[in-house]
Structure formats: C-alpha cells, structure tokens
PDBQT receptor file of N, H, CA, C and O in Angstrom, charges set to zero:
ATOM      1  N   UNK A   1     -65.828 -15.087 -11.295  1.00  0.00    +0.000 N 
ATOM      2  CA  UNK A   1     -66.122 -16.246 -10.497  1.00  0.00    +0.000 C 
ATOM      3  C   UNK A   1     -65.756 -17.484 -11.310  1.00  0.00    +0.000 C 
ATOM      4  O   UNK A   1     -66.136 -17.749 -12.451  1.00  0.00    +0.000 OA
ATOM      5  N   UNK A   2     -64.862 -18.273 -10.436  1.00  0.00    +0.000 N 
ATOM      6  H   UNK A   2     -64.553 -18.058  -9.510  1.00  0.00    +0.000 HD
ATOM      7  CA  UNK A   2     -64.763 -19.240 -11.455  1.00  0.00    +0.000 C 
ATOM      8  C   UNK A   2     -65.474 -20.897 -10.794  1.00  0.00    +0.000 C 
ATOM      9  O   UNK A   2     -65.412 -21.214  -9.606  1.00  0.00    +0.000 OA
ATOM     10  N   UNK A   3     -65.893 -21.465 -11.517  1.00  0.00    +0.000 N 
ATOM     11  H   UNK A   3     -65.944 -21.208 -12.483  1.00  0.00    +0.000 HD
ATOM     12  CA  UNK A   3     -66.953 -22.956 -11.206  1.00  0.00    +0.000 C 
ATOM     13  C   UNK A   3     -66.263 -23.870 -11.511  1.00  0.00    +0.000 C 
ATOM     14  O   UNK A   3     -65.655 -23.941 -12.579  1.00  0.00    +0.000 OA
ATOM     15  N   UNK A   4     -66.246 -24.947 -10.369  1.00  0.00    +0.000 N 
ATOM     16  H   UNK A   4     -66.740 -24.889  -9.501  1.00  0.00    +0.000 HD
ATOM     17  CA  UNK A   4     -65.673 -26.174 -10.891  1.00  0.00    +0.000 C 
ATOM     18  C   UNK A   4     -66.608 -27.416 -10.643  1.00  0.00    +0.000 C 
ATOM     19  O   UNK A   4     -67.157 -27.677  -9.573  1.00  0.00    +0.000 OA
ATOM     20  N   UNK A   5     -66.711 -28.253 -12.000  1.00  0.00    +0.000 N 
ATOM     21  H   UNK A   5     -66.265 -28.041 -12.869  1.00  0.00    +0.000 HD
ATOM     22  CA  UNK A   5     -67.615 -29.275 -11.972  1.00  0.00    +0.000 C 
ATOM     23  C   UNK A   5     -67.083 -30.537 -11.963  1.00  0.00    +0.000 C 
ATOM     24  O   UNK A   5     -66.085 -30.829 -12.622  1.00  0.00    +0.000 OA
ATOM     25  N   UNK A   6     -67.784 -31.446 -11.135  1.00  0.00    +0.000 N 
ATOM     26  H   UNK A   6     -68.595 -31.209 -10.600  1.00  0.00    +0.000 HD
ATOM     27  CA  UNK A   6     -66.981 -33.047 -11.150  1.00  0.00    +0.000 C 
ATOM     28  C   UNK A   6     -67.427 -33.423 -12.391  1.00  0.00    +0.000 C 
ATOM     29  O   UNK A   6     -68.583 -33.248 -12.778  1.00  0.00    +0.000 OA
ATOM     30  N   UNK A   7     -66.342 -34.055 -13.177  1.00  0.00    +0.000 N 
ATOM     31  H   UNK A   7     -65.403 -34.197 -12.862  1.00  0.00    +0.000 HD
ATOM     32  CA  UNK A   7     -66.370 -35.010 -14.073  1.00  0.00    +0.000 C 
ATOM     33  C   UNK A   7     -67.133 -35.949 -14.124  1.00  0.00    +0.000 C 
ATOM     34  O   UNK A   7     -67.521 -36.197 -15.265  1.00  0.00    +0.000 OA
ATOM     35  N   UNK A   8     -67.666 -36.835 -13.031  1.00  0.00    +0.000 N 
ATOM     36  H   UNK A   8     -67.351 -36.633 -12.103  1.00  0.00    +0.000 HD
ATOM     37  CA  UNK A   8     -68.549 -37.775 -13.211  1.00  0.00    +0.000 C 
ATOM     38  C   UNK A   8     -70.294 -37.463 -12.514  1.00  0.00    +0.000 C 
ATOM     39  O   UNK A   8     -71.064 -38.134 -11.827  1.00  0.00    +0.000 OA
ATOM     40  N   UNK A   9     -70.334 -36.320 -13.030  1.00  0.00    +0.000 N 
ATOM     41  H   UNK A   9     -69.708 -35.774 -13.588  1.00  0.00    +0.000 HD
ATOM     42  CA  UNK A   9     -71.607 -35.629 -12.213  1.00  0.00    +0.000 C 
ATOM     43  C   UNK A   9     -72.490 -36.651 -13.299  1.00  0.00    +0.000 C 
ATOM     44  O   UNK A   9     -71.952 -37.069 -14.324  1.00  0.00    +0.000 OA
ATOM     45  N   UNK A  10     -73.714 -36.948 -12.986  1.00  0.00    +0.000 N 
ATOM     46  H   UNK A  10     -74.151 -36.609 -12.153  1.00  0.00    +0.000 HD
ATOM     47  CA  UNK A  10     -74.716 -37.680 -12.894  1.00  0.00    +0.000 C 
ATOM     48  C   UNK A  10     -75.641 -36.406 -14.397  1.00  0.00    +0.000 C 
ATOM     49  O   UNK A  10     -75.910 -36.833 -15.520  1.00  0.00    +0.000 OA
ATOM     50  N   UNK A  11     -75.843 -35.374 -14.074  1.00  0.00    +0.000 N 
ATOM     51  H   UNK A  11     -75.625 -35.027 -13.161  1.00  0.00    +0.000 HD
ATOM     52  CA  UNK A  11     -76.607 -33.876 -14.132  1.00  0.00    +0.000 C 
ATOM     53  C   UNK A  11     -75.931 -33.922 -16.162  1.00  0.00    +0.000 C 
ATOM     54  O   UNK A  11     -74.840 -33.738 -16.702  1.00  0.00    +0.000 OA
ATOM     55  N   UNK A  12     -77.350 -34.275 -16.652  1.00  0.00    +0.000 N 
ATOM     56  H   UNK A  12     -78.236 -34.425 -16.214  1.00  0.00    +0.000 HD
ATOM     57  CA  UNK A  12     -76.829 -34.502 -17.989  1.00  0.00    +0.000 C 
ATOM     58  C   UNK A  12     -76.865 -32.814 -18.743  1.00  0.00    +0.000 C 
ATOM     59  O   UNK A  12     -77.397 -32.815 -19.853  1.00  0.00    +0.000 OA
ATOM     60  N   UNK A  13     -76.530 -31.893 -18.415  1.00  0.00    +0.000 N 
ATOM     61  H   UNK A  13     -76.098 -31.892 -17.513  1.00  0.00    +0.000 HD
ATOM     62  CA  UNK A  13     -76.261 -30.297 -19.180  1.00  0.00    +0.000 C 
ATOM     63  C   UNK A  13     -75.053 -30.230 -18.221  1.00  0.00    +0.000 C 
ATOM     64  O   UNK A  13     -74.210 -29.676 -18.925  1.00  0.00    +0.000 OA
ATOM     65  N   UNK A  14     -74.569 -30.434 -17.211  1.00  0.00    +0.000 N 
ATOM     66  H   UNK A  14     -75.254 -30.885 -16.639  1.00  0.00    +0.000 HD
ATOM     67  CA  UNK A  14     -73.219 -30.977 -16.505  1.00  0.00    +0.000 C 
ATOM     68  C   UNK A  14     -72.707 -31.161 -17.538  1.00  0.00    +0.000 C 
ATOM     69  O   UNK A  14     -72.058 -30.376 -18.230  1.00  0.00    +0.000 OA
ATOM     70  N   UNK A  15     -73.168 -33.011 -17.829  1.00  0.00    +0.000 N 
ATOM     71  H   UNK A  15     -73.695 -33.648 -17.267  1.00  0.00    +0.000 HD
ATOM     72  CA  UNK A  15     -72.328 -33.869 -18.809  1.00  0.00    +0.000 C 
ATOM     73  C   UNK A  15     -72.134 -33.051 -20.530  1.00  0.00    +0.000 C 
ATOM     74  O   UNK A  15     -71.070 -33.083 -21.147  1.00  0.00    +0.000 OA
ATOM     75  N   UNK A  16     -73.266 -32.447 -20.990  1.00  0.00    +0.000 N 
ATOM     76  H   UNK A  16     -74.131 -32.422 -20.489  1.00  0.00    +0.000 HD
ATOM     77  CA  UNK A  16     -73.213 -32.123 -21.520  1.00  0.00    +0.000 C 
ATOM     78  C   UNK A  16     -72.178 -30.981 -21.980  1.00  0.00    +0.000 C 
ATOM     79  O   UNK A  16     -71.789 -30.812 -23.136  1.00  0.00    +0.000 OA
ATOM     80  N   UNK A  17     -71.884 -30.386 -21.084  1.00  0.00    +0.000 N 
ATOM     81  H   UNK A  17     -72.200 -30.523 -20.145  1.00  0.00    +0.000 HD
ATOM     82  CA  UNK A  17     -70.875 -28.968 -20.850  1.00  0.00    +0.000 C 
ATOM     83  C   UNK A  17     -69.659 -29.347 -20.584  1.00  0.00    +0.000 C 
ATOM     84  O   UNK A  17     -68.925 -28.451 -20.167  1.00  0.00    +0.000 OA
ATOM     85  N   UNK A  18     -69.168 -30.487 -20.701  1.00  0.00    +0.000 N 
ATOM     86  H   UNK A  18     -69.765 -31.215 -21.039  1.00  0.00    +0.000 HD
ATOM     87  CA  UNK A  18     -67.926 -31.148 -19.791  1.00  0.00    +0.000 C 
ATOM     88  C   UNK A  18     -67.129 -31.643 -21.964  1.00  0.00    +0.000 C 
ATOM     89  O   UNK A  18     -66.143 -31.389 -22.657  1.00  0.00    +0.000 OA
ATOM     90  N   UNK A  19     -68.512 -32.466 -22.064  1.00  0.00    +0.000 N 
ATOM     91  H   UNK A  19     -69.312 -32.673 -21.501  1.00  0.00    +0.000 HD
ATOM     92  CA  UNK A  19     -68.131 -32.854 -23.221  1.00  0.00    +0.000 C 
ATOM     93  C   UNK A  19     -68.009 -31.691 -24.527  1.00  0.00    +0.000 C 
ATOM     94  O   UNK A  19     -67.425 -31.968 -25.575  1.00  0.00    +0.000 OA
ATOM     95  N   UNK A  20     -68.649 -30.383 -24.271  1.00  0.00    +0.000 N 
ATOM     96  H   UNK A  20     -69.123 -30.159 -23.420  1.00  0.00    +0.000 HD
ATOM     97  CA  UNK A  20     -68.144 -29.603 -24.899  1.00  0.00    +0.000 C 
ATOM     98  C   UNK A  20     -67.015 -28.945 -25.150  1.00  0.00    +0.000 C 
ATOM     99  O   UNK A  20     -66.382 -28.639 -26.160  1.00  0.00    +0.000 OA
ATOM    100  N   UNK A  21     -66.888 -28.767 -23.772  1.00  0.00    +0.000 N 
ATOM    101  H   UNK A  21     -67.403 -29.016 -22.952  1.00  0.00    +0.000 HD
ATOM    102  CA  UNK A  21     -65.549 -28.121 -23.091  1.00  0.00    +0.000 C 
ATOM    103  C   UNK A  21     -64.159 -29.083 -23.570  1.00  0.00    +0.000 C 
ATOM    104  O   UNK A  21     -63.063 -28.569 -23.795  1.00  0.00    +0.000 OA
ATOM    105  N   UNK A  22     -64.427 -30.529 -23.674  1.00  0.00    +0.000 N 
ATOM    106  H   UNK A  22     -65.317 -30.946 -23.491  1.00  0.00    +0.000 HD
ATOM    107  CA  UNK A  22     -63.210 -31.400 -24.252  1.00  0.00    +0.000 C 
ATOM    108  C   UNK A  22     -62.954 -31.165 -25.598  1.00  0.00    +0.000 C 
ATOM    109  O   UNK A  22     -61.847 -31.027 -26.119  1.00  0.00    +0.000 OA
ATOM    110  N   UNK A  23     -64.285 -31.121 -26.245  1.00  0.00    +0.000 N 
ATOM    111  H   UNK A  23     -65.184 -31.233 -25.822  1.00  0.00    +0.000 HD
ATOM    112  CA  UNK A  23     -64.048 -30.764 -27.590  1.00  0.00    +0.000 C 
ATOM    113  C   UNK A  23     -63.893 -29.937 -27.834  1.00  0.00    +0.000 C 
ATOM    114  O   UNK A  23     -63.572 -30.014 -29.020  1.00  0.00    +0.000 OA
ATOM    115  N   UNK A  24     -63.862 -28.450 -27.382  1.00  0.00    +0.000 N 
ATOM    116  H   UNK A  24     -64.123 -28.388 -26.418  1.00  0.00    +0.000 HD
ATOM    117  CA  UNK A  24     -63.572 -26.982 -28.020  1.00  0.00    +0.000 C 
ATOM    118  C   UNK A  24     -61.985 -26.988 -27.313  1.00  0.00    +0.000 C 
ATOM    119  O   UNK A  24     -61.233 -26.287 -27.991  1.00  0.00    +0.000 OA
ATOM    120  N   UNK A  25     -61.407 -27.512 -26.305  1.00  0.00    +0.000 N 
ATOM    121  H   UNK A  25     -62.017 -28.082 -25.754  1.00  0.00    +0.000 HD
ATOM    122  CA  UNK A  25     -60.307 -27.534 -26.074  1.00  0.00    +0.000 C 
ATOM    123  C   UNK A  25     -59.105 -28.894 -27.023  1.00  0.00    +0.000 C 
ATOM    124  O   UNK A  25     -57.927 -28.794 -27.367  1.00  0.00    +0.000 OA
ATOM    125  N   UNK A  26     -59.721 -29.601 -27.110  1.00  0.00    +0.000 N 
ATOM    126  H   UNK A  26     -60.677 -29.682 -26.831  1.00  0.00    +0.000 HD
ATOM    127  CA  UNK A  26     -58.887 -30.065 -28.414  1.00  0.00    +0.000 C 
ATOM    128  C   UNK A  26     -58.740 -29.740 -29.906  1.00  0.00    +0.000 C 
ATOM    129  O   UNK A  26     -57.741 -29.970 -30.586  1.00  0.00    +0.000 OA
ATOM    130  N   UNK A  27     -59.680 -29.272 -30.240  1.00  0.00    +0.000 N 
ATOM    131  H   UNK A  27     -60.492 -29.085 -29.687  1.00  0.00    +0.000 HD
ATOM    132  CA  UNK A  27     -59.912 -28.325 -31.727  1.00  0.00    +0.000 C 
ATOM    133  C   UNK A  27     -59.028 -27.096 -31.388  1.00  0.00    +0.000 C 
ATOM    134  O   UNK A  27     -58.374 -26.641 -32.327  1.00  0.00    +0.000 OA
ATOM    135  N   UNK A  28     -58.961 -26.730 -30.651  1.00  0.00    +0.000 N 
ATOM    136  H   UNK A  28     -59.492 -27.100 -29.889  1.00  0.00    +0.000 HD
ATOM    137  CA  UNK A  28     -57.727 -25.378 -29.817  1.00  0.00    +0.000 C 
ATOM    138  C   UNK A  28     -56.285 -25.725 -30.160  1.00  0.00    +0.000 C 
ATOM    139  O   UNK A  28     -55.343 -25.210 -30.763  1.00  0.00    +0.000 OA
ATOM    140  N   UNK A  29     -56.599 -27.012 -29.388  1.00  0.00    +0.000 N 
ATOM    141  H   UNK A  29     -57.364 -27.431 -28.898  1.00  0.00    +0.000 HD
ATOM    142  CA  UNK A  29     -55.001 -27.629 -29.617  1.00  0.00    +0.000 C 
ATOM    143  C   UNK A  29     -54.760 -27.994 -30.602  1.00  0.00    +0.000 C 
ATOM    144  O   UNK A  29     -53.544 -28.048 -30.783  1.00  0.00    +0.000 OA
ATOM    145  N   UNK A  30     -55.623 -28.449 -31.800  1.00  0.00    +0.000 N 
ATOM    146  H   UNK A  30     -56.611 -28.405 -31.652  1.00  0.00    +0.000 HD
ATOM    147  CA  UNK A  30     -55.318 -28.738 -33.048  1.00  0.00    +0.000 C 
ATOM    148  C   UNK A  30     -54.945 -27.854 -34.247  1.00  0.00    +0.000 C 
ATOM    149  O   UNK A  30     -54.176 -28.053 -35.188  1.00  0.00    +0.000 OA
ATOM    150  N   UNK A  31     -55.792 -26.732 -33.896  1.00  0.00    +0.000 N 
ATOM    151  H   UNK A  31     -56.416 -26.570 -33.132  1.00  0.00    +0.000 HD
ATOM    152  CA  UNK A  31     -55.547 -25.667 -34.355  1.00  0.00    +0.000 C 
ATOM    153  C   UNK A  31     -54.385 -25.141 -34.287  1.00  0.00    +0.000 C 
ATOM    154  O   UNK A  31     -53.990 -24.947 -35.437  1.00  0.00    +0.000 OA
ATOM    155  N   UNK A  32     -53.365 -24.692 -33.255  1.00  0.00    +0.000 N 
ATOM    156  H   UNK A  32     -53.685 -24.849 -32.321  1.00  0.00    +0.000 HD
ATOM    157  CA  UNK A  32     -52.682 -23.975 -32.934  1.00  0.00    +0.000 C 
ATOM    158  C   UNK A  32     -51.548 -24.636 -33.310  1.00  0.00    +0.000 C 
ATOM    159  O   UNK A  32     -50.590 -24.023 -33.782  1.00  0.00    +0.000 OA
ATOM    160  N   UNK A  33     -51.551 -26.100 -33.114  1.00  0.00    +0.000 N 
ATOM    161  H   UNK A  33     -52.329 -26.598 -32.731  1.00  0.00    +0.000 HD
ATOM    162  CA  UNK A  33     -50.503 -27.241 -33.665  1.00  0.00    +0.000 C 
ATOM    163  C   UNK A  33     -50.275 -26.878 -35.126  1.00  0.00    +0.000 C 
ATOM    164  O   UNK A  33     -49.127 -26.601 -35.473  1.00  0.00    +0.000 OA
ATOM    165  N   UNK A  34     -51.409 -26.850 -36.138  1.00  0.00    +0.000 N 
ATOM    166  H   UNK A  34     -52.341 -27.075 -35.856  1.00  0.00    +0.000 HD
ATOM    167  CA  UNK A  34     -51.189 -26.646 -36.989  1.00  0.00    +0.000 C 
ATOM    168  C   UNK A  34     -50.730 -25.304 -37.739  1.00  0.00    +0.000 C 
ATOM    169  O   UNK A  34     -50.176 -25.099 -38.819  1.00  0.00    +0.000 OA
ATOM    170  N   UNK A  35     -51.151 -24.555 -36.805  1.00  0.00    +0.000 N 
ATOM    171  H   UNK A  35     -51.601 -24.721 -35.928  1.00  0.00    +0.000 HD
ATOM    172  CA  UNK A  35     -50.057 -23.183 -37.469  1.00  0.00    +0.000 C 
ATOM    173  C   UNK A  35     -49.070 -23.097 -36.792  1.00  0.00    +0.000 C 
ATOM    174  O   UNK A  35     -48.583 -21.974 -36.666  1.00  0.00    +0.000 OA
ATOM    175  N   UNK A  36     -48.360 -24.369 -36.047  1.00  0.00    +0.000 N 
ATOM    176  H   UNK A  36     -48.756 -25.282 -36.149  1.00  0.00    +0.000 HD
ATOM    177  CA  UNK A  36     -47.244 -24.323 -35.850  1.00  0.00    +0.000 C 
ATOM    178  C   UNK A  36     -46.414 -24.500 -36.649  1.00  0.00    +0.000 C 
ATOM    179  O   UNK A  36     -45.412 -23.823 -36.881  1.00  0.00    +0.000 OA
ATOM    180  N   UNK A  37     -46.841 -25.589 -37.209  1.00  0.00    +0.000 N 
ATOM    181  H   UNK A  37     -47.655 -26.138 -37.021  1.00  0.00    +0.000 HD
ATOM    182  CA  UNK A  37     -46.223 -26.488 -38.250  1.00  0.00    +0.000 C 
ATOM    183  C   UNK A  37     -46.346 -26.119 -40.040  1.00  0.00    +0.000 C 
ATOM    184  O   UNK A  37     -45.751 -26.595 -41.007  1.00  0.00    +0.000 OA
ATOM    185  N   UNK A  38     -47.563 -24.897 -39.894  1.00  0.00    +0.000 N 
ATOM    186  H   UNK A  38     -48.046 -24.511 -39.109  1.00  0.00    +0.000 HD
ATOM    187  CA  UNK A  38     -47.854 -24.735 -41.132  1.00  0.00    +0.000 C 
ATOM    188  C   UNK A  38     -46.533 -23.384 -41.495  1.00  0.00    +0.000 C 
ATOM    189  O   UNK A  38     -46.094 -22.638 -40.619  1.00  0.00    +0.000 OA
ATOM    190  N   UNK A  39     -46.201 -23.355 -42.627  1.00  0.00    +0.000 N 
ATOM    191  H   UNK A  39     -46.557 -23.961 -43.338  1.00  0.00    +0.000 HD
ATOM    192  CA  UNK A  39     -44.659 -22.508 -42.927  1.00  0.00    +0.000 C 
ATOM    193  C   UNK A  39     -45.609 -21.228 -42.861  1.00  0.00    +0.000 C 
ATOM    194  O   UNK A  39     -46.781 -21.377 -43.208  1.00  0.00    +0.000 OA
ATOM    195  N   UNK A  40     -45.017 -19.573 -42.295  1.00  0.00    +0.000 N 
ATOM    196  H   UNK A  40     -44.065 -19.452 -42.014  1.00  0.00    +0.000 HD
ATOM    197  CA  UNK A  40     -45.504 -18.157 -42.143  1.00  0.00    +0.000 C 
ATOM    198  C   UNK A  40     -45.561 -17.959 -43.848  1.00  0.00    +0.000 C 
ATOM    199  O   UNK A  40     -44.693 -18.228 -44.678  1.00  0.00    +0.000 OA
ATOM    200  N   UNK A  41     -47.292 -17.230 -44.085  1.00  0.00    +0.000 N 
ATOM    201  H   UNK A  41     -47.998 -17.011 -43.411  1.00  0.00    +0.000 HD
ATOM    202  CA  UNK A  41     -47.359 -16.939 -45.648  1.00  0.00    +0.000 C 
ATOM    203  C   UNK A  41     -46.540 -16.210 -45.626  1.00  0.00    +0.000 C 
ATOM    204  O   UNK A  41     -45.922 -16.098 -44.567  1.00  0.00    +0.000 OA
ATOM    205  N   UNK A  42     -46.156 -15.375 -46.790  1.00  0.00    +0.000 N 
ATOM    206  H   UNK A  42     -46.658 -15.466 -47.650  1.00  0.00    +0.000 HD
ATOM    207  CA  UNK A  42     -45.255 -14.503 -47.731  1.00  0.00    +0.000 C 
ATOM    208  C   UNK A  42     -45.492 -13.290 -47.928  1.00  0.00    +0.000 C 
ATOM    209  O   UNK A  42     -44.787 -12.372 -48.348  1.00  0.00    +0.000 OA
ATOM    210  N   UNK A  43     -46.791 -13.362 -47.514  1.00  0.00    +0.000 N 
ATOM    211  H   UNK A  43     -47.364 -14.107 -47.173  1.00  0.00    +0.000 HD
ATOM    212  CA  UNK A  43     -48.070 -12.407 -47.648  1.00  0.00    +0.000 C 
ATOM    213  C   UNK A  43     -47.628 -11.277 -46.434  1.00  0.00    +0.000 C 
ATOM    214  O   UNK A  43     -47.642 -10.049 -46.518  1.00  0.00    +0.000 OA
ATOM    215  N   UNK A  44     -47.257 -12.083 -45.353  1.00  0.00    +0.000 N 
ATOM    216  H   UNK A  44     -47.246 -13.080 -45.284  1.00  0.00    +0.000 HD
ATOM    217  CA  UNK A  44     -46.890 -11.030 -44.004  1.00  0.00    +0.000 C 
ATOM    218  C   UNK A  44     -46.003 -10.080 -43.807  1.00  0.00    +0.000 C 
ATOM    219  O   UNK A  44     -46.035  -9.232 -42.915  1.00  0.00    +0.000 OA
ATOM    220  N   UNK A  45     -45.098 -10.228 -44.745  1.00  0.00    +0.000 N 
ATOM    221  H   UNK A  45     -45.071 -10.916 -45.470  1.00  0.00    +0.000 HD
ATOM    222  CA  UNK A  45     -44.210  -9.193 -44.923  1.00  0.00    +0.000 C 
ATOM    223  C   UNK A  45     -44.832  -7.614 -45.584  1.00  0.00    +0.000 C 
ATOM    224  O   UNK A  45     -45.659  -7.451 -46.481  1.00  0.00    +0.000 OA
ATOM    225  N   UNK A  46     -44.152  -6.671 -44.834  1.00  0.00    +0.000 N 
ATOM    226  H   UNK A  46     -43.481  -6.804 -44.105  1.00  0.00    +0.000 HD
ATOM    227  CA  UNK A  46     -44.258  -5.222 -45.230  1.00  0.00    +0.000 C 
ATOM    228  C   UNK A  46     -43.808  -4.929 -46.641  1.00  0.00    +0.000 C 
ATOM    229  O   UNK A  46     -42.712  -5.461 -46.820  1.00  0.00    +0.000 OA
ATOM    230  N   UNK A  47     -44.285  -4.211 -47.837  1.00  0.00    +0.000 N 
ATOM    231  H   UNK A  47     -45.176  -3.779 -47.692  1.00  0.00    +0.000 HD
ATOM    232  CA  UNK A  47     -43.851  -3.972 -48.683  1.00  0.00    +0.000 C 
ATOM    233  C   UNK A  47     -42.275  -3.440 -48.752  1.00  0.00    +0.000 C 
ATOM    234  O   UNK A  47     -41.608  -3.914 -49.672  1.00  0.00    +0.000 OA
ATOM    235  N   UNK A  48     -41.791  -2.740 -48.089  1.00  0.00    +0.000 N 
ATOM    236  H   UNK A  48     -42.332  -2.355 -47.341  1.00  0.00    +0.000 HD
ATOM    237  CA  UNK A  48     -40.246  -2.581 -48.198  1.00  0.00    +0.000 C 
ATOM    238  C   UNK A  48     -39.597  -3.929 -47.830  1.00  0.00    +0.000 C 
ATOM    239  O   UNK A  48     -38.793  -4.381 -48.645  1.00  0.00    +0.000 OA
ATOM    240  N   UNK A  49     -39.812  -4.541 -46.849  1.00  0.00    +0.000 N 
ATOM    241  H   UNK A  49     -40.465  -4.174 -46.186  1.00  0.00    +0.000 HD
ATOM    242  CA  UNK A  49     -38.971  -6.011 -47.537  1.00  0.00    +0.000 C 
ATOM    243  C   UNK A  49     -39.619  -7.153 -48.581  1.00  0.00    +0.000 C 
ATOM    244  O   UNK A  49     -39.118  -8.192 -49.013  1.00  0.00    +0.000 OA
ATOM    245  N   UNK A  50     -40.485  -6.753 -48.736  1.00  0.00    +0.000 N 
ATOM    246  H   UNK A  50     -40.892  -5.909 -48.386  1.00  0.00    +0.000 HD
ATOM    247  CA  UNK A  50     -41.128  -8.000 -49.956  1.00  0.00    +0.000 C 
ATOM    248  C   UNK A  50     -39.801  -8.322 -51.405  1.00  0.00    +0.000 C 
ATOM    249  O   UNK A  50     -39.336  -7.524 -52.220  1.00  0.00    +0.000 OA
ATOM    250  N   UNK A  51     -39.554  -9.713 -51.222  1.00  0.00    +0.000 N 
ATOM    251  H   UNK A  51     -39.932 -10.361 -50.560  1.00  0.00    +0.000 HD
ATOM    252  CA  UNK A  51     -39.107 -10.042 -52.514  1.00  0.00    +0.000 C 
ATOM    253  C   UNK A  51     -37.469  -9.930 -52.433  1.00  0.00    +0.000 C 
ATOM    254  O   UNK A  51     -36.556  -9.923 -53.258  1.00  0.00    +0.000 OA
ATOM    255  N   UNK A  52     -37.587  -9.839 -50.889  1.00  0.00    +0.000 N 
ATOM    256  H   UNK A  52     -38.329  -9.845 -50.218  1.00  0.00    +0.000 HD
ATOM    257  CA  UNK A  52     -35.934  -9.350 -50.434  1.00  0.00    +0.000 C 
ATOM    258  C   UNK A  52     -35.347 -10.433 -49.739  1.00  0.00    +0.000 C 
ATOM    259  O   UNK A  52     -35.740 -10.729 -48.611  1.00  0.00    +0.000 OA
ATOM    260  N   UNK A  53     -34.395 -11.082 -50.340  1.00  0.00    +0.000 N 
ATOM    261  H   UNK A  53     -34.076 -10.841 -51.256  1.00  0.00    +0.000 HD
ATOM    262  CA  UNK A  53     -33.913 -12.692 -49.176  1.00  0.00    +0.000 C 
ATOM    263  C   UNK A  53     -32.665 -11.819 -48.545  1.00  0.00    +0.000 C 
ATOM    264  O   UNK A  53     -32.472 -10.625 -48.777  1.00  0.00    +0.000 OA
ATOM    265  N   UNK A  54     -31.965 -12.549 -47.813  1.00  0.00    +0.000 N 
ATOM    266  H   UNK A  54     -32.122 -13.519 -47.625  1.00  0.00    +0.000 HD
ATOM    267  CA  UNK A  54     -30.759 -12.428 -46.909  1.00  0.00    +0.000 C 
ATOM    268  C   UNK A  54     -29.495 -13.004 -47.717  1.00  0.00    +0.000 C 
ATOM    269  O   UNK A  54     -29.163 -14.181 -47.853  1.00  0.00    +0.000 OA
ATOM    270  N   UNK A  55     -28.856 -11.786 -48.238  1.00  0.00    +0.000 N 
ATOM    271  H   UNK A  55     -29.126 -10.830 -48.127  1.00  0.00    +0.000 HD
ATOM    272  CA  UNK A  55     -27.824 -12.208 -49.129  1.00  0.00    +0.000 C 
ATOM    273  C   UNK A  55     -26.256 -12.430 -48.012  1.00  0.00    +0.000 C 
ATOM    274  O   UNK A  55     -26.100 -12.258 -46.803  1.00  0.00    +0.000 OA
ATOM    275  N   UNK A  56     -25.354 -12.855 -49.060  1.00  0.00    +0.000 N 
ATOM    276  H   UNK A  56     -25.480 -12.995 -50.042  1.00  0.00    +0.000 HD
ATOM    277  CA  UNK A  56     -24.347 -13.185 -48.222  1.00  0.00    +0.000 C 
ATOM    278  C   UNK A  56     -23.525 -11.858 -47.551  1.00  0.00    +0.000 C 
ATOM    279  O   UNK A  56     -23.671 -10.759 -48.084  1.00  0.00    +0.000 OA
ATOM    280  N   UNK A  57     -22.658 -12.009 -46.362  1.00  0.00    +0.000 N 
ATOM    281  H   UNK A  57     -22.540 -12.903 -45.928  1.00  0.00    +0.000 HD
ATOM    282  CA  UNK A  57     -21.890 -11.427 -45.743  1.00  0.00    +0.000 C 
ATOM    283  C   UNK A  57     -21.443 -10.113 -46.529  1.00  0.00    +0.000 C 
ATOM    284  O   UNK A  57     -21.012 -10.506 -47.613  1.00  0.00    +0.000 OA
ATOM    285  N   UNK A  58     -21.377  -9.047 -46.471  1.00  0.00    +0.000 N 
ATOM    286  H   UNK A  58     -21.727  -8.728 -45.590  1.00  0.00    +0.000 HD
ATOM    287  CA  UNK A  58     -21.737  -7.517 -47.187  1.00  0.00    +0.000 C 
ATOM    288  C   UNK A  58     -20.181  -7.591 -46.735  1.00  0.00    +0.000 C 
ATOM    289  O   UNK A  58     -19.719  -8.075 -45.702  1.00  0.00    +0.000 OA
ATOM    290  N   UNK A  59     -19.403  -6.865 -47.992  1.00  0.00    +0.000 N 
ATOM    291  H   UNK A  59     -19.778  -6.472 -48.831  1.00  0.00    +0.000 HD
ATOM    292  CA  UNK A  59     -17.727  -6.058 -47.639  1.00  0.00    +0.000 C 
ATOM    293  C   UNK A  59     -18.342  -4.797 -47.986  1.00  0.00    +0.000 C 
ATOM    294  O   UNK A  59     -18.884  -4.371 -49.006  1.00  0.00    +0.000 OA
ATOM    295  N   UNK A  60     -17.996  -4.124 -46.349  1.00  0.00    +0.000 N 
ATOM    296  H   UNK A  60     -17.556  -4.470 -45.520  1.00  0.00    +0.000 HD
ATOM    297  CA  UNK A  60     -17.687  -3.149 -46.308  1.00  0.00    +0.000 C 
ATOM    298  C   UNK A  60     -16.591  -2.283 -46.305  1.00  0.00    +0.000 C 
ATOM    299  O   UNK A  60     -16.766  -1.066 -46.231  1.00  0.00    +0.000 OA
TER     300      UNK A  60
C-alpha cells in the first residue's frame, strides 16, 4: 500500500515524517554522489589479477 501525504499538512508527526523523509533522501543522494566520484579501491580485485595493469598491444 502506498500513502501519499500533502506537504503542507498542518498534523505535526505528518510534518515531522515529511522532514525526515527530505533528509534521509538527500544523505542518499550524497552518498551515492560520492562513491561516484570516489576512485574503485584496489582492494576489489580477485587475487589472479591483483598487481596486474594492461600492458601494451601483445605480438602474436
């Protein structure tokens, strides 16, 4: 079931729940921004490629 509440409801646990809801949804967005932007650790790699870069064009 999903509930929808007016924004300018009067009903202060309303107001209260409205202003939560802004703030756990921008801390979301802040969050997620920042492991956008933050570089993937080093750490995530599987031991068979660890320590392994992408060398140049291979003659075969």
């Amino acid at each position: 079931m999903v509930l929808f509440f007016a924004e300018d409801s009067q009903h202060p646990f309303i107001k209260r729940a409205m202003r939560s809801a802004r703030k756990a949804r921008k801390e979301m967005r802040e969050l997620e921004a920042a492991r956008l932007a933050a570089p993937e650790p080093r750490g995530t790699q599987s031991r068979r490629f660890a320590g392994r870069t992408r060398s140049a064009e291979r003659d075969d």
